[in-house]
C-alpha positions in Angstrom: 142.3 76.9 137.5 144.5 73.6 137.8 144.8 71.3 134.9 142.5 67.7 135.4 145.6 65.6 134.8 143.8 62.5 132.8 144.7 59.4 132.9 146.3 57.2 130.1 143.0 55.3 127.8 145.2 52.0 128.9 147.2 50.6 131.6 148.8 47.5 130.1 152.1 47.8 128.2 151.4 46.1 125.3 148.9 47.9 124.2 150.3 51.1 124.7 152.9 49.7 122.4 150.1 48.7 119.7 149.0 52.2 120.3 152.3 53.5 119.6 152.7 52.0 116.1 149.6 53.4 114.9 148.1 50.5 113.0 145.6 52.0 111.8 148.0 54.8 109.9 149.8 51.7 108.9 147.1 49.4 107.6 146.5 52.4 105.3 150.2 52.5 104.0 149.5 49.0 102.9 146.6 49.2 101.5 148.3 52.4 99.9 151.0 50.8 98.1 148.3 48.2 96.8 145.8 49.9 95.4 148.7 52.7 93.7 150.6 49.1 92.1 147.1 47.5 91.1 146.2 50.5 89.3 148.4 52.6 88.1 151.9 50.1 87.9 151.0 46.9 86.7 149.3 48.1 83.5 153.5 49.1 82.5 154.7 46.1 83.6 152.5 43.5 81.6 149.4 43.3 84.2 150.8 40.6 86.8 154.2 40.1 88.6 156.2 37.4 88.2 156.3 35.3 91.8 159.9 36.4 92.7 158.9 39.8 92.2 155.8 39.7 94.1 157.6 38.0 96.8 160.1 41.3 96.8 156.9 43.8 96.7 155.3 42.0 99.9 159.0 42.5 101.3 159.2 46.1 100.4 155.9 46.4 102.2 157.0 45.2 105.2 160.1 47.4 105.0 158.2 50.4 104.5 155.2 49.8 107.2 157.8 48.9 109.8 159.7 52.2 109.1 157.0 54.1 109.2 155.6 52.0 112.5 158.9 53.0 113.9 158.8 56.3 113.3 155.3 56.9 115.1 157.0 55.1 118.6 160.0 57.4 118.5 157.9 60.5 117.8 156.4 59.4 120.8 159.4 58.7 122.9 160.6 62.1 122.3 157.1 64.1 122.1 156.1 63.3 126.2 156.4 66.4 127.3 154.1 68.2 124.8 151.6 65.6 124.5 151.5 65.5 128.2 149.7 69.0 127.8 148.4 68.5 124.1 146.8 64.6 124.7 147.4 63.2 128.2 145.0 60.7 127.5 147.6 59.3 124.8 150.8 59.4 126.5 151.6 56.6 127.2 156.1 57.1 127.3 157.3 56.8 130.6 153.3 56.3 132.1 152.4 52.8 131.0 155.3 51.5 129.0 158.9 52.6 129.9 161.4 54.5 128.0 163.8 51.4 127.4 160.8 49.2 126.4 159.8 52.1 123.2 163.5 52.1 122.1 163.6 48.7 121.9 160.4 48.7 119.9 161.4 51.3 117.4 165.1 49.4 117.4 163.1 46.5 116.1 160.7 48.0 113.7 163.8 49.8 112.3 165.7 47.0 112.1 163.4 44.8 110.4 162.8 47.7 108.1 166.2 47.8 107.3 167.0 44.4 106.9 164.4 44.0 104.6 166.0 46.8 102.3 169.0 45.1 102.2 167.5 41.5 101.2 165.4 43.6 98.3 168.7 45.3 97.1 170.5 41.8 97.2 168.1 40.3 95.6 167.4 43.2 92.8 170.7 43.6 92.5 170.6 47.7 93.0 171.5 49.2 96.0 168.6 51.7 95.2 166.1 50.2 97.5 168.2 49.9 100.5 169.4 53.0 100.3 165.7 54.8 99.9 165.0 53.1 103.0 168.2 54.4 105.7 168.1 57.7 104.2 164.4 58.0 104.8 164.6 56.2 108.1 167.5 58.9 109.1 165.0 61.9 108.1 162.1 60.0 110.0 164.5 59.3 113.1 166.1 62.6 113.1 162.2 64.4 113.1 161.2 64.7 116.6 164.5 65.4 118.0 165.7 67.6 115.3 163.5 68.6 112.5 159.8 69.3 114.0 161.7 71.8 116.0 162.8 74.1 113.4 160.1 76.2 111.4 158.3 74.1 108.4 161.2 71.6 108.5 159.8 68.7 110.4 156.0 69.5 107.9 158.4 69.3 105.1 159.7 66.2 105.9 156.2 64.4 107.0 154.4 65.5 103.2 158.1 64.2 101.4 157.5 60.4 103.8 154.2 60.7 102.1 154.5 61.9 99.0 157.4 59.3 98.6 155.2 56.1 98.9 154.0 55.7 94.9 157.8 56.2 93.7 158.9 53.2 96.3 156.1 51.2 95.1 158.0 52.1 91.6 161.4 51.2 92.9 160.2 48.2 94.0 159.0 47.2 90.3 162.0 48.4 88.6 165.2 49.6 90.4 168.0 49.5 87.8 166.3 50.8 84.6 165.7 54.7 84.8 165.1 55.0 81.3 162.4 52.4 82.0 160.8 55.0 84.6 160.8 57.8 81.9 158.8 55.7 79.8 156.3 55.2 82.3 156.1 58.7 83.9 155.6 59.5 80.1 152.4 57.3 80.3 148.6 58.2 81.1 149.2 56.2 84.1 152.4 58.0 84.9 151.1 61.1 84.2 148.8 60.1 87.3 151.1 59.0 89.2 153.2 61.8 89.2 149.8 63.8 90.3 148.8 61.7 93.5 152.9 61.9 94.6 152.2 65.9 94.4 148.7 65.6 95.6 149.2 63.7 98.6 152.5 65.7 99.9 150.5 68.6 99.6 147.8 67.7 101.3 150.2 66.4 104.1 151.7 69.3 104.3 148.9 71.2 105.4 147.4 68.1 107.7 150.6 68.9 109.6 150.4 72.5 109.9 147.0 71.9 110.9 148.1 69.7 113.8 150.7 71.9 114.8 147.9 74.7 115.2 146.1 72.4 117.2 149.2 71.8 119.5 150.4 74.9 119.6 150.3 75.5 123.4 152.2 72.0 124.1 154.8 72.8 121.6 155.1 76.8 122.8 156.2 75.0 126.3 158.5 72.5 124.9 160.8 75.2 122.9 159.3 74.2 119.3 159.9 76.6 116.7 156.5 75.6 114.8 154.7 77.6 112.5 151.6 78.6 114.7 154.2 79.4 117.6 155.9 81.6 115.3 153.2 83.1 113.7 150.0 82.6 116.0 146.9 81.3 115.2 145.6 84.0 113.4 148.1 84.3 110.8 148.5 80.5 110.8 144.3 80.1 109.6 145.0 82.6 107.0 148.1 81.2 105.7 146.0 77.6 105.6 143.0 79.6 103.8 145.2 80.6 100.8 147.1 76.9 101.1 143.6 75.3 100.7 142.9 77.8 97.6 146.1 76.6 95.8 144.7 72.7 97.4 141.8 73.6 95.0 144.2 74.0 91.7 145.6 71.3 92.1 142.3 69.2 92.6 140.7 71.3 89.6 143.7 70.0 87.8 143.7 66.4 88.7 139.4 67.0 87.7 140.6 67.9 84.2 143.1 65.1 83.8 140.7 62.5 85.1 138.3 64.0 82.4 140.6 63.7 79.6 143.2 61.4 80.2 141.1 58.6 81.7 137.2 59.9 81.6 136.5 59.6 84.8 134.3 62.4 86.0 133.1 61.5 88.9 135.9 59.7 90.6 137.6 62.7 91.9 134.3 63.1 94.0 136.3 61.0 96.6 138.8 63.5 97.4 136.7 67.1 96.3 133.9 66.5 99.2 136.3 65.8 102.2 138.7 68.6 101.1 135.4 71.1 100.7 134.2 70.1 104.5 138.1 70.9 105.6 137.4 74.1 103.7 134.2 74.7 105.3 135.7 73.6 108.9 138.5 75.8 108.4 136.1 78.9 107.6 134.3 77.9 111.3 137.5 78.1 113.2 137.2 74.2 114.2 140.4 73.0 114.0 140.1 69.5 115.1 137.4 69.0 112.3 140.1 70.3 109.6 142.6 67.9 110.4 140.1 65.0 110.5 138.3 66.2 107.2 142.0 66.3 105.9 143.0 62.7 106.5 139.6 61.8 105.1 140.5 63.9 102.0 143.8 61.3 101.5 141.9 58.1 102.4 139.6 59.6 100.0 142.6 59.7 97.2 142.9 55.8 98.0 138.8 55.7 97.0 139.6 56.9 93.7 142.6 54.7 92.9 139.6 51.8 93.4 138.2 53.0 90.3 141.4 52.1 87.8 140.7 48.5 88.9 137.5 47.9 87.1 
């Protein structure tokens, strides 16, 4: 039986552009670095930023949501052909907006991301945060074309983007000092940040080898080397059963120190339920519940941050 070739969800350009950045992944990214700074950060550095240093914060912001908006247009520009088969209804490369048009976007959200780096760095006089920014904007770049085509390469490099976001949020603060980051990673709020960096790169890692199960026939037809086109799905859900067991260690973990360190028993409620339903879900065999239930489990991470504000 033919395939029911369905049409793009818009026809105008600029949308498909808005559609293509994500905003929604990106919104969260803010809100992200916000809610990791209000509560675990500013308690080390005295509570409150002086303005110039708040003004290089909203900067380094921008720098990292533009990267990161970047990044989801060329993944785009060079996924077509896959997500023609995996989600025609989203493909909007070469359909509704034109191949020159996303370069030029990502050009632009690169560049701004960039150029932001550079005033930070200037201004903080370290070339620390510019270079955190091209070196991860080279990884992100290079992932589509290069990376997500290799076995676990391209996963690896999604959960380190992620997993990366509290220690920019801590270059931004302090980019010179390093002794100054020892004292604070050897601090109760340190300690904790250490654990979401871990937490949420883990939990990344398996959203992605989740999605690659759920794209597995798209990316069998393009060439990709994924793990699920390696392995099959079969030995892909078993791998992803004992990944969620270790998922539960580390949560158990993070239970203890929330106990201890902070006494907050309840908090890590937030992240525990959604990662039990992507448990549950994985046990059913529905694979497009998992990788919901798993981004709920990191927004759920940002839920419990809340709770180091009061």
């Amino acid at each position: 039986m033919a395939r029911i070739r369905k049409r793009p969800v818009t026809d105008s350009a600029f949308w498909a552009g808005i559609r293509l950045i994500r905003p929604w992944n990106v919104l969260i990214i803010v809100v992200a670095m916000g809610l990791i700074t209000e509560s675990l950060l500013l308690p080390a550095f005295g509570g409150k930023l002086p303005p110039h240093q708040q003004a290089l914060f909203a900067l380094g912001t921008l720098a990292i949501a533009a990267l990161a908006a970047g990044a989801n247009v060329i993944n785009d520009y060079f996924d077509v052909a896959e997500d023609r088969v995996n989600r025609p209804h989203r493909t909007f490369v070469g359909r509704v907006i034109t191949r020159r048009q996303t370069l030029a976007l990502n050009y632009a959200l690169t560049g701004i991301a960039v150029l932001s780096s550079f005033t930070i760095s200037a201004a903080a006089k370290s070339i620390l945060p510019a270079l955190w920014i091209v070196i991860l904007g080279v990884l992100l770049w290079s992932y589509s074309p290069w990376f997500k085509r290799r076995f676990l390469r391209g996963n690896l490099i999604i959960a380190l983007s992620v997993g990366q976001l509290p220690l920019w949020c801590l270059v931004l603060l302090e980019s010179r000092s390093f002794e100054r980051w020892l004292e604070i990673f050897e601090s109760t709020e340190g300690n904790i940040l250490l654990g979401y960096v871990v937490l949420s790169g883990y939990i990344t890692l398996l959203r992605e080898i989740t999605k690659d199960w759920q794209d597995t026939e798209g990316d069998a037809l393009a060439g990709y080397d994924t793990l699920p086109v390696r392995w099959g799905p079969k030995r892909t859900k078993s791998l992803l059963h004992w990944m969620h067991f270790v998922g539960w260690l580390m949560i158990g973990i993070t239970w203890w120190a929330s106990i201890v360190l902070v006494h907050r028993p309840v908090a890590p409620l937030f992240f525990a339920l959604p990662f039990l339903a992507v448990h549950i879900q994985l046990t059913r065999n529905q694979v497009n519940s998992v990788s919901a239930w798993q981004k709920l489990t990191l927004t759920g991470g940002l839920l419990y941050l809340t709770g180091f504000l009061a």
